[in-house]
C-alpha positions in Angstrom: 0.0 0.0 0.0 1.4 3.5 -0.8 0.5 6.3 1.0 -1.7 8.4 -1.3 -2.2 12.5 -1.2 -5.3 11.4 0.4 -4.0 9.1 3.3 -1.0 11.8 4.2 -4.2 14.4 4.1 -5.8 12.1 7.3 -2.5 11.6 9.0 -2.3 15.3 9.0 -5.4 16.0 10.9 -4.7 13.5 13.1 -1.5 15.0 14.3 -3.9 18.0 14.9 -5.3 15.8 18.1 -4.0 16.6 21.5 -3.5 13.5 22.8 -3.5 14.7 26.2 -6.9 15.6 26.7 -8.6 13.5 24.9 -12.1 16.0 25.8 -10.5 18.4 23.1 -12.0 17.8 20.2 -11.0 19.6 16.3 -13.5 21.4 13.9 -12.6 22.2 10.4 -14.6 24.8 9.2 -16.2 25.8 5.9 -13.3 27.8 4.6 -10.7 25.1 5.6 -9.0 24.0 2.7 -10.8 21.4 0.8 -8.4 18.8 1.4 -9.0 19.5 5.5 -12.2 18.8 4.8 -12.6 16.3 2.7 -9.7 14.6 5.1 -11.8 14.8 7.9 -14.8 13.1 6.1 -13.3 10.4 5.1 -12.3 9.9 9.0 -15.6 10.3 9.9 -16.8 7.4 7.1 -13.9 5.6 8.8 -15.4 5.8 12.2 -12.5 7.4 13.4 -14.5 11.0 14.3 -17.7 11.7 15.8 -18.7 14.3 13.3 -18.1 14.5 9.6 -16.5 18.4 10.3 -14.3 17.1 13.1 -15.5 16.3 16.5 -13.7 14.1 18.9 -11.6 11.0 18.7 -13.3 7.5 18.8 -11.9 4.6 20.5 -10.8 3.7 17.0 -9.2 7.3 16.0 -7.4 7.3 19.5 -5.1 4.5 18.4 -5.0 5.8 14.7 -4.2 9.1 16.6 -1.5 7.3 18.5 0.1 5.6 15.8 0.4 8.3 13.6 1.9 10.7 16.3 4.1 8.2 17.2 5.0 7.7 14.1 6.0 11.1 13.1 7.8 11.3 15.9 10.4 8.5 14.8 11.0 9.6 11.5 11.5 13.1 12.4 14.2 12.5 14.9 17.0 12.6 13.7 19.6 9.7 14.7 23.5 9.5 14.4 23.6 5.6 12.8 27.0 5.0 11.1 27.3 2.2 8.5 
């Protein structure tokens, strides 16, 4: 699987997600970009949000959330590995 304009779209606004408070939700709002909001209805389709212009996480988007945070986090850190 390759990670289409549209996938990297939804990772975006789940990186948007505090993660700390998980009673903070997103809205995107009319004259969000159409690739905000298009991103965040297809999350909503995906039962990952409770509303198709944000909302909160689901259980489901939680560990989406997670996963993608995390995983930005790894590939932005820069390491020191010598081959």
């Amino acid at each position: 699987m390759a990670y289409t304009p549209e996938l990297i779209a939804e990772l975006e606004i789940l990186a948007l997600y505090n993660l700390d408070n998980t009673q903070e939700g997103l809205k995107v709002h009319n004259n969000a970009s159409n690739k905000a909001q298009a991103a965040i209805m297809r999350l909503h389709d995906k039962g990952l949000v409770t509303q198709a212009d944000g909302g909160y996480l689901t259980s489901l988007g939680l560990d989406a959330a997670e996963h993608a945070q995390a995983l930005l986090t790894i590939l932005a850190t820069e390491t020191s590995h010598s081959s």
